[in-house]
N, C-alpha and C positions, 0 to 999 in steps of 0.2 A: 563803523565807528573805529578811531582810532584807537590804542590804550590796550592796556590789560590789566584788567580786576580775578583777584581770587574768585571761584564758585564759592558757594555757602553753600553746608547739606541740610541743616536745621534754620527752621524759620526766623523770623524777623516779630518779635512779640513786643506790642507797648514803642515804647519811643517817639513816637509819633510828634511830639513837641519837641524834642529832644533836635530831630530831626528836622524841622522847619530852622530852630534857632540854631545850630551849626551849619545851615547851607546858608542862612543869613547873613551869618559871619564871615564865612570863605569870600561871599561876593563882595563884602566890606573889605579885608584885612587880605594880604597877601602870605601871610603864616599864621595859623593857628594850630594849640596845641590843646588837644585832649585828655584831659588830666583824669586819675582814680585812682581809686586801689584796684588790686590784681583781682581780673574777674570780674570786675564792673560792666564789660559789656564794649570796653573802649573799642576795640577792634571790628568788634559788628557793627557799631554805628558808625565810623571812618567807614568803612565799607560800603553802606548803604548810602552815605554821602555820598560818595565819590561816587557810585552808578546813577545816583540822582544830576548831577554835574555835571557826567561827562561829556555830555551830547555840547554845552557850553563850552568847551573848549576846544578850540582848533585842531590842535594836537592831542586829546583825548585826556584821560586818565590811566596812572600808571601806580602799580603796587609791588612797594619795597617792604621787605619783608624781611627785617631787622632779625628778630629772637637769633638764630643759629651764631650768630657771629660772636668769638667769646673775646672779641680785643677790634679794634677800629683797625690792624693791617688793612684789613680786606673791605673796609667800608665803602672808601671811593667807589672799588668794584664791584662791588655788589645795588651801588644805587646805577650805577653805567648799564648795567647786565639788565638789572631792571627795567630801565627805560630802551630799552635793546638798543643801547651802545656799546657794540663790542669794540673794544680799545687795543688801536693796532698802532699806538704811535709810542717813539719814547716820550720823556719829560715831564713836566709833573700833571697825574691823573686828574685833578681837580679842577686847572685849567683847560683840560681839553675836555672835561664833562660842564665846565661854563659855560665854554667856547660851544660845545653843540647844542647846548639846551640855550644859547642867546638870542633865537630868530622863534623861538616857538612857544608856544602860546597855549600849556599844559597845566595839570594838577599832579602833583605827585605826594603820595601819601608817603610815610615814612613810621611802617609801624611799629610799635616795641623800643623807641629811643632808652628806655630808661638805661640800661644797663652802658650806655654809651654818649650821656649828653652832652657832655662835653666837646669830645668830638662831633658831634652833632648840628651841636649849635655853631663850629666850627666853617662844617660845611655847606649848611642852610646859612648862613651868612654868608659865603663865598657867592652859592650858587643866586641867591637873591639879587644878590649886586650884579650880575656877569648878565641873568635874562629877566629883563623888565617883564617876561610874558609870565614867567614862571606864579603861582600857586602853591605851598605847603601846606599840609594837612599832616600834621604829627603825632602819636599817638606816645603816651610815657606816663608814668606814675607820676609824676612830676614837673614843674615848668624846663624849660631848657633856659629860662635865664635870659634871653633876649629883648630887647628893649623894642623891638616891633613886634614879638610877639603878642599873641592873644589866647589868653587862655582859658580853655571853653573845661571849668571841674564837671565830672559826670558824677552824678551822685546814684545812689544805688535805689533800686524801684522803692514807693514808700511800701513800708515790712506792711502793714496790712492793706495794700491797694488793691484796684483790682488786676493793675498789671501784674506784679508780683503771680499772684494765686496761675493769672490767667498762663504764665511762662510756665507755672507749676504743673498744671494741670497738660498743656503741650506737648513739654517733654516725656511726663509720663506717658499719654497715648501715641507718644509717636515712636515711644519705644518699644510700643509691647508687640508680641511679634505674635500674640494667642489669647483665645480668653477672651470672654466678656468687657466690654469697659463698664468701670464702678459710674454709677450716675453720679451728677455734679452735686446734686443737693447729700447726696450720701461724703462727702468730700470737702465737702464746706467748710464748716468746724476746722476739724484737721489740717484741713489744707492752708488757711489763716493765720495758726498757730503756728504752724511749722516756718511761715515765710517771715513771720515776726522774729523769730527764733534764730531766722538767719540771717533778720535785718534787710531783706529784699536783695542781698546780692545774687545777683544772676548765676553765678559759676555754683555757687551754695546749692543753690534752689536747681542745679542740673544734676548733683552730685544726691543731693536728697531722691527727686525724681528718682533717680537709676534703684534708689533702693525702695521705692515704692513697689517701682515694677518688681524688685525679687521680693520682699516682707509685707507689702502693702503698707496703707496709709496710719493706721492704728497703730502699729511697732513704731514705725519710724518716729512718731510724733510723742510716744511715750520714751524712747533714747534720746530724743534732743532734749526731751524733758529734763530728763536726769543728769544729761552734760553739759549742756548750758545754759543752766544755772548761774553759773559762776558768771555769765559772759553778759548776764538782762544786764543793760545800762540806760538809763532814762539821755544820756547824752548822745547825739550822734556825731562823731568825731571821728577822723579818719581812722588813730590808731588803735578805737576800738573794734572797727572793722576789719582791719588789717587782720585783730587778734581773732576776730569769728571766722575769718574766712581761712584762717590756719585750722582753726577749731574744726571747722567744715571737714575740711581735707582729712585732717589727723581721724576726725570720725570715721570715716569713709577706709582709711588706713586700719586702724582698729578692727573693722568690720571684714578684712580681709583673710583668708587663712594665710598662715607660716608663708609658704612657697609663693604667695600671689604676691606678699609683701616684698618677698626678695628679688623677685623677679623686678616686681614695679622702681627699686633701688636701681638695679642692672641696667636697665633699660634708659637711666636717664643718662648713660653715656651716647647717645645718640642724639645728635644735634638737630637731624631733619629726618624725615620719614625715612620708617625702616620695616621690612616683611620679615614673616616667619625666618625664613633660612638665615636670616641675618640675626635677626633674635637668638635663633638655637644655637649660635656658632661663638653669638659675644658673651651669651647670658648662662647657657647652660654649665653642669659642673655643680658637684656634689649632692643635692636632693634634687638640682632640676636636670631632671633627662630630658631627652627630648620629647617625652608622649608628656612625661609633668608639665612642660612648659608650655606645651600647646593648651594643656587643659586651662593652667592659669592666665594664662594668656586674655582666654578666650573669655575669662570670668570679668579680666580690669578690664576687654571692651565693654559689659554689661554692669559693670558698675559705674560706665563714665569717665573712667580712671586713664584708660586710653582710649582715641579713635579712631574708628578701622575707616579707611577710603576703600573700596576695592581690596586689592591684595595689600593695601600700603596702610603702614600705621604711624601715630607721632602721640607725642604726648605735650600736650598743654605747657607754656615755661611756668606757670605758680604752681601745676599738677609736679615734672620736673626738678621745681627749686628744692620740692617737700620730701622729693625721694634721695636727691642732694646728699641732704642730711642725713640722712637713713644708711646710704651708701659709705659714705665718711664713719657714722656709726661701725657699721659692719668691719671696718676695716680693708674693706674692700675698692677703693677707689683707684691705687696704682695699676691692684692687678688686672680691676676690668678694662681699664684706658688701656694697657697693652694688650689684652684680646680684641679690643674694637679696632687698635692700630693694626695689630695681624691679621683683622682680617678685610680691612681697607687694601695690604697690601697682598694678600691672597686675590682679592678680586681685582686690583690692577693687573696683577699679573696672568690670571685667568682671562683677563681684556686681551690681554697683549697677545698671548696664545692665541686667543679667536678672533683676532684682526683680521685673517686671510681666511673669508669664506662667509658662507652662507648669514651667518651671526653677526658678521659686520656693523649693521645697523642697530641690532640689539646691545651690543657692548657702546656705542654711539652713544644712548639715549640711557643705559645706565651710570656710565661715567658721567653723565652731565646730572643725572638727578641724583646720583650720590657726593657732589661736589662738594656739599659743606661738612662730610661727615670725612671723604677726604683731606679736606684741610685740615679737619679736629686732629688728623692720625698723621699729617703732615706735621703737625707744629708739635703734638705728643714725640713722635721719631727724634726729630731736629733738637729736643732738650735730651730724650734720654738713651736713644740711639741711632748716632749719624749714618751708621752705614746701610741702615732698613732706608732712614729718611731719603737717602742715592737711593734704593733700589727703586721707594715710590715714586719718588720727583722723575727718574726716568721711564715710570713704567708709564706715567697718566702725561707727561709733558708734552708728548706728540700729540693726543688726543684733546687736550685742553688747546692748543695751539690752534688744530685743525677745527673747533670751533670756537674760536675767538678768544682765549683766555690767555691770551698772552702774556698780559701784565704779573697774572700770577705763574704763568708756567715758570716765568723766566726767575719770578722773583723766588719761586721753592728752590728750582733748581740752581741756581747762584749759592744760595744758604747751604745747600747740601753738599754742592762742592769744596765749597770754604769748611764747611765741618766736619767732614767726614774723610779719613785718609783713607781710603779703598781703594786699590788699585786694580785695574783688568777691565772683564768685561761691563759690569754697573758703572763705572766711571765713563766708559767709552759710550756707551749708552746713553748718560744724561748729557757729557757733551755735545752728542748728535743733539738732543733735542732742545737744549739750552740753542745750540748755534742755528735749529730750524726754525726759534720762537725770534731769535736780533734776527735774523735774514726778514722772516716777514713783517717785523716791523720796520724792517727798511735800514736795521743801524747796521751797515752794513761793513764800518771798521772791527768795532767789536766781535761780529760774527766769526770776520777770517781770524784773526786769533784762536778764535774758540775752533773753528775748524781745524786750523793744523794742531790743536791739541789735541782733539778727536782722533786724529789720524797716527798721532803718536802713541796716543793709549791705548788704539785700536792694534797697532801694531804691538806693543806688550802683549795686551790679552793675548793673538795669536802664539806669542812666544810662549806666555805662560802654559798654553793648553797642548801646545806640539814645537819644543825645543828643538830648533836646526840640530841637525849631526856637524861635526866637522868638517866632512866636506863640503859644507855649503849650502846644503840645498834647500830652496827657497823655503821660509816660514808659511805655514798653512793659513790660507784666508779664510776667516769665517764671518757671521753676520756683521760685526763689528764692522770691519772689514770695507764691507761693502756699507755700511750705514756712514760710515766719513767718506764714501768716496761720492753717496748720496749726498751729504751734507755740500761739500767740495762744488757740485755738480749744480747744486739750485743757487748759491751764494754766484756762480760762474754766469747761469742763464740770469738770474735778477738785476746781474751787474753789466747785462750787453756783451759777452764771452760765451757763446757757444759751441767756438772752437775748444776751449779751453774743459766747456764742461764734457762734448762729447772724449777729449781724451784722456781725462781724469777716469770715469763708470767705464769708456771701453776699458782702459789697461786693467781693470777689478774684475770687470767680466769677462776678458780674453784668460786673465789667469787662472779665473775660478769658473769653468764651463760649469752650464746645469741647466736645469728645467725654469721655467717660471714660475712655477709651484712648487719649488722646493722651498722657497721663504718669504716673507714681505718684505726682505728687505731685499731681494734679489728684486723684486716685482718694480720696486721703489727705482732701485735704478737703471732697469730697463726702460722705465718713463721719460727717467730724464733723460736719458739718450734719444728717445724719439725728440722730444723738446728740443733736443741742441740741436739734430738731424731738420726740423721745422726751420729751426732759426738760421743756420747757414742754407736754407734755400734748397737743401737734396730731398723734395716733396716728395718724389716717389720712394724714395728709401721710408720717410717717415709715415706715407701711410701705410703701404706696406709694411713695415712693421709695428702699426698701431693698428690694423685691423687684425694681426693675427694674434697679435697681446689683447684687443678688446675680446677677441672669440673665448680665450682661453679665461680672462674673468668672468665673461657671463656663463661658461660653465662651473668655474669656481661661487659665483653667486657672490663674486665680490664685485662694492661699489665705488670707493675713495678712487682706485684706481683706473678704473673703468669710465668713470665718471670725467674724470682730467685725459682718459683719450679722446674722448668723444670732442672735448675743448681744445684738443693738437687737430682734431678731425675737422673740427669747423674752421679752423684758422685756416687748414689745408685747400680746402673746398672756396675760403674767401681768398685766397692767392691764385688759386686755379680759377676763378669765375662761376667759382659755381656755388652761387646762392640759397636754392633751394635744399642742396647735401648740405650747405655751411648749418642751415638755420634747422633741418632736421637732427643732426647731430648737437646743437648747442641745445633743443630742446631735452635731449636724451640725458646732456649734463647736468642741465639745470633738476628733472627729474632724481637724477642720483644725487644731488649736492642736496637736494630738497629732505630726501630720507636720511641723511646723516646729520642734519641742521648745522651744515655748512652756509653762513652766510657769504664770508666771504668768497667760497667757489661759487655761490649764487651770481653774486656781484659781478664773477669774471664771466657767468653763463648768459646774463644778460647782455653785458658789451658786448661781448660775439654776434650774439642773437641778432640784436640792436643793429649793425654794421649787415649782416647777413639779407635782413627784411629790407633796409636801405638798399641793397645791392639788387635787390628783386626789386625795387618800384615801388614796395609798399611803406609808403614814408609816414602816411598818420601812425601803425600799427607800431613802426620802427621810433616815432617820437615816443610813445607810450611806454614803449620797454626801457627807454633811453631813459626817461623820467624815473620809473621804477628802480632800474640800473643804480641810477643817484641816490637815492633814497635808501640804497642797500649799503651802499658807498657810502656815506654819510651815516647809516646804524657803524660801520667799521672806524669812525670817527678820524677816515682821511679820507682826501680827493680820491681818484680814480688811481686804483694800481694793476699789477700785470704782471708778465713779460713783457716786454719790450717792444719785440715783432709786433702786437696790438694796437699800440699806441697810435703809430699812422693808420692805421685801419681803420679804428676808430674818427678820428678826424678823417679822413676823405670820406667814408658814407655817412658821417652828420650832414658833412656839406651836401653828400647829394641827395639826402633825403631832405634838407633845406628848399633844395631847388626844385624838387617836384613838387611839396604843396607850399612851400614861400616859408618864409620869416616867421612871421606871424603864427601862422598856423603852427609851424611845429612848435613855436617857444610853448603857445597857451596848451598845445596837448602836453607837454611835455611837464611844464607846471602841476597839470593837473593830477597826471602820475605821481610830479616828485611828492606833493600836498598828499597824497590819499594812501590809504593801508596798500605797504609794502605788501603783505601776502594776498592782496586781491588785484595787484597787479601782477604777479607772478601766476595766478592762476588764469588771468586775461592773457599773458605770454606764451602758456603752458597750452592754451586750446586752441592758439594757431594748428594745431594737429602736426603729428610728426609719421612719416608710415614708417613702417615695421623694418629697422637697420639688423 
């Protein structure tokens, strides 16, 4: 099935009408929206919708997952990224997230609008009008104000049902982790009381639970007793709930020691999941060390207060909003946002360091799931220090680039430039990656610009760090250096100049002999030299030197690199006729580009591939990867891109896979690929078998 839906760790309690009558509605109404107060449950039952629905829609079901965002910059992209559109084009986002969602025939949820309705309704009204097929399922405190909308209020379980009790009772046995469970008729009474007390909101009654399991049911029910009081209201009315379910929280808060409380403040400077080491690095500092804050830690997951996934935690946004306050309280609010920015840019940087080697993919896949906490410490830097916000923009912009994030690579790193006067190596550095992010989206005037800037700052930095003598002698090259003569080098192959890029990276690397493992950026542009050596037709120079640069990454246990040989290697092998090394080596890319969730190296491992199996004869197999191909292409939200060299290759093995099983047959295999889950055609690609290179 198509889509992607969040898991759920905790069960699905009651709803059960709730849930008929909102999937009701979806098939009537083409937006609806989900209305509560915070804690109402809105989120679990879009959720449950949506996995009830998806199998109904061609294109699946897809979840966007609003809370992180503290401003609509990054909206567009983040509903793109959601629907795995990765956005490779310039102009405006909006349109080319119309334009791809106009043929397809999806639901897409859109949850947590409140903090952002405006903009919201902005965009669900764009994207409405662009694709007839399209589906909205929204979730928000509130209407979004739209005049096709439909707004489905969730109202809170009734305070003495049997839902209520029955979600009470849930959580608590599915918390306890020892111990007897109390019998139900022992629990009755109390349990009643308690759900009354908190008016049946669901978040309430999970927060109550948690304290079950540490005081049991008889405490608990005698403290709500005595606090709200104030809160019985015979009316039920939104903003008396609003005020219980602060009540709720603030209990729960109360109920905390000293350290667990400050902790729970600290912690709400993180926007998306965050582990231990990340905790003890933003949070810790004056009573909490780091053995204190594991302890506390470990208490606000048993109080409900946080969630632990695995090693990964987050906190609730109404859990969040309450420690807000706490935090602003404390006084503490600038200085933790600059701990959480230092150490977003601590771990960029730490990325950057272990780009070349074995960890590769690890710094991959943590740069992508800490993306929105980067952005927090992006836009934190860029108000109150330019020259950090250069150092970040260029430490994560190669890496955001290299898995699809274009739109924002570009757009941090432009702000950082314009704001920040720093001159040397940070400057040279976000230039390269500012001019890597226009090259692959194709703007390719803008780029050469930003290149010779590159190459000029690049040449400072040298000066700055090893000032010529008088007599002349040459300025010392270093990374910089070589990363404009890299930048130089890909804008030259993108642009049909391979002559041009092979003698830009030689003259870098004839001046600066070395190792291939003395830097990535040295590695960077020894690639492209094989590339340009590919494109002016000297095969044997380029595989010879691409097989003994692949040797030297698979001992390094690096893969970006490694990965784009194997795709010089398969071009190499489809100029020489040789089909079987083409498509064995583009399998080996596709495999690397897989581990770093590179889609768009995918995209270019499949054309290869695609052309490779056509060149052998096997044309069903080769319409299939072709189709998938597309479908990757199209997540990149443009037509088919490259180098150059590709392009005819591409076209002559369509045609000749055409011609071995007809027209027909390959358009409808081809269909079927582009129609079906991109990753289960990549894994149909991937078991062609590859032997051991």
């Amino acid at each position: 099935m198509r889509g992607h839906l969040p898991d759920e760790n905790t069960g699905f309690v009651g709803r059960g009408r709730e849930l008929d009558r909102l999937t009701g509605e979806l098939t009537d109404h083409r937006l609806v929206t989900v209305t509560g107060v915070g804690g109402v449950g809105k989120t679990r039952l879009a959720l449950h919708t949506a996995k009830r629905l998806a199998a109904g829609f061609a294109d699946g079901a897809w979840w966007a997952d609003l809370t992180p965002l503290q401003g609509d910059r990054l909206l567009v992209a983040s509903v793109a990224d959601a629907v795995d559109l990765t956005f490779h084009a310039p102009g405006m986002p909006t349109t080319v997230l119309g334009g791809w969602l106009a043929e397809k025939r999806l639901l897409l949820v859109l949850d947590s609008c409140d903090h952002l309705a405006a903009p919201c309704a902005r965009l669900i009204t764009e994207l409405l009008a662009a694709a007839p097929g399209l589906t909205v399922l929204a979730t928000s405190r509130r209407s979004l104000g739209l005049r096709e909308e439909r707004v489905f209020a969730l109202e809170p379980f009734a305070a003495t049902g049997r839902e209520a009790t029955d979600l009470l009772r849930q959580r608590v046995d599915s918390g306890r982790r020892r111990g007897p469970r109390v019998p139900a008729q022992r629990q009755a009474g109390p349990a009643t009381e308690i759900c009354a007390r908190l008016e049946g909101i669901p978040l309430a009654l999970e927060l109550a639970a948690a304290q079950i399991r540490l005081q049991g049911v008889e405490a608990v029910r005698a403290q709500l007793g005595s606090r709200f009081d104030l809160l019985v209201h015979h009316e039920r009315v939104w903003p008396q709930r609003h005020q219980t379910l602060r009540a709720a929280i603030g209990w729960s808060h109360e109920l905390c020691e000293p350290l667990e409380r400050l902790l729970w403040a600290r912690l709400t400077v993180f926007r998306g999941p965050f582990d231990l080491a990340s905790a003890t690095f933003v949070c810790e500092g004056g009573p909490l060390t780091p053995e204190t804050l594991r302890t506390a830690l470990d208490a606000l997951v048993r109080m409900s207060v946080v969630h632990q996934e695995g090693h990964r935690y987050r906190l609730l946004d109404t859990i969040r909003e309450y420690g807000v306050g706490w935090l602003a309280a404390l006084g503490e609010t600038e200085a933790v946002a600059d701990r959480h920015a230092a150490f977003c840019l601590d771990l960029a940087q730490r990325a950057v360091a272990g780009w070349l080697g074995p960890d590769q993919p690890h710094w991959y896949t943590t740069i992508d799931e800490r993306h929105t906490d980067l952005c927090t410490a992006m836009d934190r830097l860029l108000r109150t220090d330019p020259d950090s916000a250069l150092a970040l923009a260029g430490a994560v912009g190669f890496f955001w680039s290299c898995s699809g994030r274009l739109r924002e690579a570009r757009d941090y790193l432009e702000q950082a430039l314009v704001l920040s006067e720093s001159r040397g190596a940070e400057r040279a550095r976000a230039l390269w990656a500012l001019g890597v992010s226009l090259t692959l989206q194709g703007d390719f005037a803008p780029a050469q610009e930003v290149s010779e800037r590159c190459a000029r700052e690049a040449r400072h930095a040298a000066y700055m760090t090893a000032p010529p003598e008088r007599s002349g002698d040459t300025v010392a090259l270093g990374a910089r250096t070589l990363d404009a003569a890299c930048l130089a080098g890909l804008l030259a192959l993108m642009t049909g100049r391979p002559m041009a890029a092979l003698v830009v990276v030689g003259h870098v690397l004839d001046a600066a002999p070395g190792d291939p493992t003395d830097s990535a950026e040295r590695l960077r542009c020894l690639l492209v030299r094989i590339f340009a050596l590919t494109g002016l037709g000297r095969l044997d120079e380029a595989r010879a030197a691409a097989l003994s640069l692949r040797q030297t990454c698979a001992e390094l246990g690096e893969h970006w690199t490694r990965a784009y040989l194997d795709y010089q290697l398969a071009l190499i092998g489809l100029l020489e006729g040789e089909p079987e090394s083409a498509a064995a080596h583009a399998r080996a890319m596709l495999e690397g580009k897989r581990k770093l969730g590179d889609g768009f190296g995918v995209a270019l491992g499949l054309d290869v591939l695609a052309a490779a199996l056509a060149a052998s004869g096997d044309g069903e197999l080769a319409a299939d990867v072709s189709g998938t191909g597309e479908a990757y292409w199209r997540s990149t939200g443009r037509p088919q891109r490259g180098m150059p060299e590709l392009h005819a290759l591409r076209r002559k093995y369509e045609h000749a896979a055409r011609e071995t099983i007809g027209s027909p047959t390959y358009e409808q295999i081809f269909l079927r690929a582009l129609s079906g889950q991109p990753q289960e055609g990549l894994d149909r690609a991937l078991r062609g078998g590859s032997r051991h290179l």
